[in-house]
C-alpha positions in Angstrom: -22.5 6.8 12.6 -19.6 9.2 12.7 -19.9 12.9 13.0 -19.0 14.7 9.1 -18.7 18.5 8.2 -20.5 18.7 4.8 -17.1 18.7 2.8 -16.5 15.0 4.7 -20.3 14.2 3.9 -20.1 15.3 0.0 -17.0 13.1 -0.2 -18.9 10.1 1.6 -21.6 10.2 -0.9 -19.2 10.7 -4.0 -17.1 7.9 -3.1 -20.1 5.1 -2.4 -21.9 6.5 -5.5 -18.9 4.9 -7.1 -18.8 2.6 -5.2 -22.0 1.3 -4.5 -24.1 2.4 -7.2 -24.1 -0.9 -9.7 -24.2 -3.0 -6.7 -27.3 -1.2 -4.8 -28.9 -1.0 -8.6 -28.1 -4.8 -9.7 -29.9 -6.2 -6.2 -33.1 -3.9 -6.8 -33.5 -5.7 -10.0 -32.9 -8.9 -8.7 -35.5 -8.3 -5.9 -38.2 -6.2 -8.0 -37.4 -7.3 -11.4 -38.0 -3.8 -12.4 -34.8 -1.8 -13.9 -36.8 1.4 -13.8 -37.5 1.2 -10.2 -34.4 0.1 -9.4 -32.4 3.0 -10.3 -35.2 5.5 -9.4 -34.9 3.9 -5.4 -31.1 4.0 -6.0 -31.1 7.8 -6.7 -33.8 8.6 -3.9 -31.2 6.6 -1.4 -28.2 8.7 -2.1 -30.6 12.1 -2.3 -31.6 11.0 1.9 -28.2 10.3 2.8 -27.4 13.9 1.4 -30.4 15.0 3.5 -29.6 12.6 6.8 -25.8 12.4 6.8 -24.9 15.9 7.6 -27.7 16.0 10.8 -26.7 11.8 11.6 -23.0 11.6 10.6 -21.8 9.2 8.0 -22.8 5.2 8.4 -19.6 3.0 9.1 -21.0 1.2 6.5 -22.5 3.4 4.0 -22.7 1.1 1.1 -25.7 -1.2 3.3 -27.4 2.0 4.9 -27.5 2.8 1.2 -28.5 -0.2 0.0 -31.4 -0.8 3.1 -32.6 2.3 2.2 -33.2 1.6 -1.6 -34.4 -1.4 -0.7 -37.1 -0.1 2.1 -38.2 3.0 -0.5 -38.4 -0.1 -3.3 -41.0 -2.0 -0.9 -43.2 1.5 -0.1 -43.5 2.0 -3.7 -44.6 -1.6 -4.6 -46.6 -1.8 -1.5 -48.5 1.3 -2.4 -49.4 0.1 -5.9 -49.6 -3.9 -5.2 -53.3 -4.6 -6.4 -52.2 -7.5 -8.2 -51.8 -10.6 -6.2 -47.8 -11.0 -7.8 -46.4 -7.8 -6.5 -48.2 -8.3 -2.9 -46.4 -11.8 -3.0 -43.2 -9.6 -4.0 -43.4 -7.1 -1.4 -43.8 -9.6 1.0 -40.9 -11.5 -0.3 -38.6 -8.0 0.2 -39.8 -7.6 3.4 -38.6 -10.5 4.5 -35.1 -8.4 5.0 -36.9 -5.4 6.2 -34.6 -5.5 9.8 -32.8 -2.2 9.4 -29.9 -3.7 10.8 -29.5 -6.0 7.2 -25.6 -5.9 6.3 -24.2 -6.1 2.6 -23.5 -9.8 3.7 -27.3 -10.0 3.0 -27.4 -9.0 -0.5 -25.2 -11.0 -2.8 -23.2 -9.3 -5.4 -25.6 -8.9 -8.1 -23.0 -7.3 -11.1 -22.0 -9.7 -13.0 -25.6 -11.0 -13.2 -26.8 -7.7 -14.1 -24.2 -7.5 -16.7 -24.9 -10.7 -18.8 -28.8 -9.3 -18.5 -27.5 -6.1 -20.5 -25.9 -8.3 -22.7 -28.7 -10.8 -23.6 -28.4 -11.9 -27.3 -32.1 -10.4 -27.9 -30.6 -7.1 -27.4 -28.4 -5.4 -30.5 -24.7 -4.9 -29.3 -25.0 -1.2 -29.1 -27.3 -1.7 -26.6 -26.4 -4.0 -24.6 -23.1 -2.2 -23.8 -25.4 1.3 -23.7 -27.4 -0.3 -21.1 -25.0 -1.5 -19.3 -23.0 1.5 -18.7 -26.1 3.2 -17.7 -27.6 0.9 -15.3 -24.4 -1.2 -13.9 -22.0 2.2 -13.8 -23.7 4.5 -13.5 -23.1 7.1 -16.4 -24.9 9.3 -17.4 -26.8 9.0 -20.5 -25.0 12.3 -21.9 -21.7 10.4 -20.9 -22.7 7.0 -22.5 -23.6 9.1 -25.9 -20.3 11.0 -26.2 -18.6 7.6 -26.1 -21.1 6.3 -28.9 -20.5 9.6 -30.9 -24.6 9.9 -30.7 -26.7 12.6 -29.2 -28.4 12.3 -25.9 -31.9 11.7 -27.0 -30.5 8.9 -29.3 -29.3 7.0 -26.6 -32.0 7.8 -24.4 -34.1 6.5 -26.6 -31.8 3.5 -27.1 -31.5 2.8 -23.7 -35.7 2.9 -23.6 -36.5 0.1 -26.3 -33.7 -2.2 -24.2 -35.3 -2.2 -20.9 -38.8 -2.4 -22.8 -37.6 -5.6 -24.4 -36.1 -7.1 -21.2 -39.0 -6.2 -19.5 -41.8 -7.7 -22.3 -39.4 -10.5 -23.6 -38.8 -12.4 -20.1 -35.2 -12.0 -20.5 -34.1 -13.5 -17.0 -31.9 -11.8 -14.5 -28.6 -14.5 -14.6 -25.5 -15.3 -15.7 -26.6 -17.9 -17.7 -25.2 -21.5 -17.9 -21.5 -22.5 -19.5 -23.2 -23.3 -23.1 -24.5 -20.1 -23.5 -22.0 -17.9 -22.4 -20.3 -17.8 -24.9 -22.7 -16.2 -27.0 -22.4 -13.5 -24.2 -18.7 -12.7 -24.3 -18.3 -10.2 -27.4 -20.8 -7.8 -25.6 -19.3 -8.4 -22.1 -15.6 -7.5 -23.1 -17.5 -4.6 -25.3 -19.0 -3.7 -22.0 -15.5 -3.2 -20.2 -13.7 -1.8 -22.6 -15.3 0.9 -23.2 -16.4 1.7 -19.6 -12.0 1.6 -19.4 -11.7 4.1 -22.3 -14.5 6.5 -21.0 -12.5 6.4 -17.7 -9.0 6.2 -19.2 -9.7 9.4 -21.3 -12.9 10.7 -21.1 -15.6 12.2 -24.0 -16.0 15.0 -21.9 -15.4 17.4 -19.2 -12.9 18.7 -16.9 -10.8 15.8 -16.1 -9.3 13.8 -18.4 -8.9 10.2 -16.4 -12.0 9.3 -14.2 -10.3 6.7 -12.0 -13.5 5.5 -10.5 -14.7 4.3 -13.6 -11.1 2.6 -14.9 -11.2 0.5 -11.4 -14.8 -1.0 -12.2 -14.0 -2.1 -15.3 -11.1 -3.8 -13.8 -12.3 -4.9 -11.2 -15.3 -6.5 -13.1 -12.3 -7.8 -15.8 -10.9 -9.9 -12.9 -14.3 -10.9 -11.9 -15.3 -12.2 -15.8 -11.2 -13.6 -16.1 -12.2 -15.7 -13.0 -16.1 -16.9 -14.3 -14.5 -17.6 -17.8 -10.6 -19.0 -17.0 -10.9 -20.6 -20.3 -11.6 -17.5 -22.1 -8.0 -16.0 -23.6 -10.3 -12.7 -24.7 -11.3 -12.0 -21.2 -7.7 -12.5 -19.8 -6.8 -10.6 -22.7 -8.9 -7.8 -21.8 -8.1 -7.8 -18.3 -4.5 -7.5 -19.2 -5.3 -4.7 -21.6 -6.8 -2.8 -18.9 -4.3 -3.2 -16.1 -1.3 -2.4 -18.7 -2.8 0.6 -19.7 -4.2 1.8 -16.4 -0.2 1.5 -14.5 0.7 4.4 -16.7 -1.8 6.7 -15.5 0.3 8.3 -12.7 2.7 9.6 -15.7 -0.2 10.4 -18.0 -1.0 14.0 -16.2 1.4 16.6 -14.9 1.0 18.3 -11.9 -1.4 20.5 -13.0 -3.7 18.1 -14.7 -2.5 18.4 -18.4 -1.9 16.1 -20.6 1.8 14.7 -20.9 2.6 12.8 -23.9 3.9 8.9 -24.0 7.0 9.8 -25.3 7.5 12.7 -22.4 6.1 10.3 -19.8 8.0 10.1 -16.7 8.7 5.8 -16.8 9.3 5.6 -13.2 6.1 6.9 -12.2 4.5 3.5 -14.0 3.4 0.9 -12.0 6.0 -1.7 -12.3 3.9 -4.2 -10.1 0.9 -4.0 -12.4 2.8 -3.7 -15.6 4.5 -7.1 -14.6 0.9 -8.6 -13.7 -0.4 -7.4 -16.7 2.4 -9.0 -18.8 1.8 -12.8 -17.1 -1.6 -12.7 -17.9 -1.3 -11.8 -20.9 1.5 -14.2 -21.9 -1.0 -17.4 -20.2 -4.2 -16.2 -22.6 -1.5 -16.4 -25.9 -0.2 -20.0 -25.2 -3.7 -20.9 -25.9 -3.2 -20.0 -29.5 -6.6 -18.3 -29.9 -5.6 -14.4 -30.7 -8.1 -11.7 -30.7 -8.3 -8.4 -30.4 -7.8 -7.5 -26.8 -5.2 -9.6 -27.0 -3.6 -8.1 -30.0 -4.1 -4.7 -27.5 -2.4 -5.6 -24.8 0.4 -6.7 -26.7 1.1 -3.2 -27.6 0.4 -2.0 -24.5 3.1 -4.2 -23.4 5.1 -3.0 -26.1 5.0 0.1 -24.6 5.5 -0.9 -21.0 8.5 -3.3 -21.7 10.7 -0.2 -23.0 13.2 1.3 -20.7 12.5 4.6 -22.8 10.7 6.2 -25.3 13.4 6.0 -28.4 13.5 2.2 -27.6 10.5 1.2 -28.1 9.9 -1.6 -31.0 7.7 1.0 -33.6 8.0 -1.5 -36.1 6.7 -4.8 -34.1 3.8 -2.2 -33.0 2.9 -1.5 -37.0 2.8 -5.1 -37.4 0.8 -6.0 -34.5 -1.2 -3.1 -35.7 -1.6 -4.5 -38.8 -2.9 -7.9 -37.0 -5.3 -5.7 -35.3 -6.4 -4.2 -38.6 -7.4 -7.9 -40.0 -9.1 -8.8 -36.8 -11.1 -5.6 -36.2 -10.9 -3.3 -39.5 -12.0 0.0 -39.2 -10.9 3.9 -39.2 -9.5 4.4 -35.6 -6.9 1.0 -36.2 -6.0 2.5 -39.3 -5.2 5.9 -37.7 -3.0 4.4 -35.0 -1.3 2.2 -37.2 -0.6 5.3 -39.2 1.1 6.6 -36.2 2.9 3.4 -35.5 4.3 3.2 -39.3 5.1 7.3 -38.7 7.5 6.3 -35.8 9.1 3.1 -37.5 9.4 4.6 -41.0 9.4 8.5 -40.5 6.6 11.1 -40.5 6.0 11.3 -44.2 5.1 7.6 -44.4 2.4 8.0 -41.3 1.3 11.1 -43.1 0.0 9.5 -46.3 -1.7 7.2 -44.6 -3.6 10.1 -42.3 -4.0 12.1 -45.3 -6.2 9.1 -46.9 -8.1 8.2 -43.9 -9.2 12.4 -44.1 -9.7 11.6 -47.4 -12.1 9.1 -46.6 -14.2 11.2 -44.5 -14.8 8.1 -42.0 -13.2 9.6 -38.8 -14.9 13.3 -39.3 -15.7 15.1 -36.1 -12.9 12.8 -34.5 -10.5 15.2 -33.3 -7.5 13.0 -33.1 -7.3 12.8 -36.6 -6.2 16.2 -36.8 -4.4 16.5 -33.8 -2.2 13.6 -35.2 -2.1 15.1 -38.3 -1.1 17.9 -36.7 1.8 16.0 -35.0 2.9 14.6 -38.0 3.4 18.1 -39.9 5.0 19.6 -36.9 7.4 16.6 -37.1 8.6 17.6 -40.9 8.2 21.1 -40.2 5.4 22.2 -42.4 4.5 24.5 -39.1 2.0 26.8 -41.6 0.2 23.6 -42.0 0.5 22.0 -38.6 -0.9 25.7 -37.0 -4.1 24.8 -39.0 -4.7 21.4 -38.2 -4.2 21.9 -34.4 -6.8 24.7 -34.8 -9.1 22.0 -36.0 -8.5 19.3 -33.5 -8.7 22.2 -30.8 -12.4 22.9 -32.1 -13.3 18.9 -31.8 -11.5 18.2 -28.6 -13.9 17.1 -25.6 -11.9 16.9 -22.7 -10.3 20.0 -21.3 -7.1 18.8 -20.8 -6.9 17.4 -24.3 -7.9 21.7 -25.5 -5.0 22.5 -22.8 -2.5 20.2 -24.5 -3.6 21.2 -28.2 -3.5 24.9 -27.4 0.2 24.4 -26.1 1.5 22.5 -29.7 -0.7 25.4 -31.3 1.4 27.9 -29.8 4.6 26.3 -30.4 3.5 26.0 -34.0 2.5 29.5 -34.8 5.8 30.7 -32.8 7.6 28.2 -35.1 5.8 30.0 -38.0 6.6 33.8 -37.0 10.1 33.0 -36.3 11.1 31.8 -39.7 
């Protein structure tokens, strides 16, 4: 133990809670088989360490105290209500690592096992990435619902009738064997990407990039590369992630706002990771099998490869947009495509194609619809026009660095305006 003021302790706790959490969770299921449980001994364990640490000091290893004491508060609770013969065999099975001296070199690393449970085949897709974002991350249910464009009880629901049928079906806690995983893998990559976006740019809040959040999915995108080095989606993925995620340091100025990709300081980008990024990618394409992370990442790279921002290929990005659009049709390809075709063949051509996807009514309530519509009025100096529609994305925008960003083109708009 080390002696910690409560700022030190407060810090402690955040950073194994994103740490720790999916791990000290994942291992409660495998030991109790109940996903409930598991995350209610999970929460208890970080609400002692907030009560112990300050009086005790910080564990060296806070991760296993956390992770014992889950574990010890799991096996009071089943003790206390073992009348059946199976959970007395099951507490005494859990007590056979009851030594509070048990190290996280006693609990394998239970993720990727919990993962391809969330994503059993008997669950629908929505909830098998729900679920897994919820009990393997960590998010809120609030959090998880913003990134489904649902409200909370929805997903709380949702998330209810998955654990139901894990529990009631017999769904086993695995990775399962090499003919089934396939099966798996749509849900999986579903899984990470969206656990990236929701940390890349968040569907709520005060901060725009949760960092915490964009390292798991990567970190669990090298994990699945490495179980499936045959699978060109999961390199593809990976690649996806790690090209997008070496931009972040030029993503936010200094005071947390928003900074465009065309205003984006390049040598702030991670040059290391960019180039890592690029070889993987480059190995899942010789296999010939394209999908649509890969089709992703090779815009990303698009993006990465240019020394600056009025080099870059617009018009190899609308055509790998178009690709994208064949794979994976729906609204949000269209509208960046739209933006790609604005930058290769001017604003007005962009702007039709944003002015039929409003049109369509498909993306409303999606503020980046208007924002870009916004952009793309500014751009051919309709200000009147572009004054209104960055009113509207301002009203839709979640993230308060997104309404920080908005608000400054809305100025420069109406200023535009008055000074004709």
């Amino acid at each position: 133990m080390t002696d910690a003021t409560g700022e030190t302790v407060n810090a402690a706790i955040t950073t194994a809670y994103a740490q720790e959490w999916g791990r000290i969770v994942a291992t409660l299921i495998r030991l109790t088989g109940d996903w409930d449980l598991a995350e209610e001994c999970a929460q208890d364990a970080f609400a002692t360490a907030l009560e112990r640490w300050p009086r005790d000091g910080v564990p060296e290893r806070p991760g296993a105290w956390l992770t014992t004491t889950a574990r010890n508060r799991a096996l009071d609770r089943i003790r206390r209500s073992a009348t059946e013969a199976s959970k007395l065999k099951e507490a005494a099975r859990m007590a056979e690592l009851g030594d509070d001296r048990v190290t996280l070199d006693d609990f394998p690393d239970d993720r990727l096992r919990l993962m391809f449970t969330c994503c059993h085949p008997a669950l629908t897709l929505d909830a098998q990435v729900a679920l897994t974002l919820r009990t393997l991350a960590g998010l809120t249910t609030a959090e998880i619902a913003g990134a489904f464009l649902v409200s909370e009880h929805t997903m709380g629901q949702r998330l209810f009738r998955a654990k139901h049928k894990i529990r009631h079906a017999g769904i086993p806690f695995r990775v399962p064997p090499a003919h089934l995983l396939p099966e798996r893998t749509s849900a999986v990559l579903a899984v990470l990407y969206l656990l990236f976006n929701e940390g890349y740019a968040a569907s709520g809040g005060t901060d725009l990039v949760r960092q915490r959040l964009t390292a798991e999915a990567i970190r669990l995108g090298r994990l699945l590369s490495t179980l499936m080095p045959d699978e060109p989606e999961a390199s593809g993925l990976l690649a996806l992630m790690l090209l997008h995620d070496a931009r972040r340091a030029g993503r936010l100025d200094a005071h947390g706002d928003l900074v465009p990709l065309e205003d984006q300081d390049r040598a702030s980008w991670d040059r290391p990771q960019i180039e890592e990024g690029i070889a993987i990618l480059e190995r899942a394409l010789r296999r010939q099998s394209p999908g649509i992370y890969q089709v992703q990442a090779a815009i990303a790279a698009c993006h990465a490869e240019a020394p600056d921002a009025a080099q870059t290929d617009w018009s190899e990005i609308a055509l790998l947009y178009s690709e994208l659009a064949r794979l994976a049709p729906g609204p949000i390809v269209e509208l960046n495509r739209a933006v790609a075709v604005a930058m290769a063949d001017g604003p007005l051509a962009g702007l039709d194609l944003v002015d039929a996807l409003t049109q369509s009514g498909q993306l409303a309530g999606y503020h980046l619809l208007p924002a870009t519509r916004a952009d793309l009025l500014r751009r051919l100096g309709r200000h009147d026009e572009a004054a209104h529609a960055y009113r509207e994305a301002l009203d839709l925008a979640p993230a308060e660095p997104q309404r920080r960003y908005l608000q400054r083109r809305l100025t420069d708009a109406t200023a535009a305006t008055d000074g004709r």
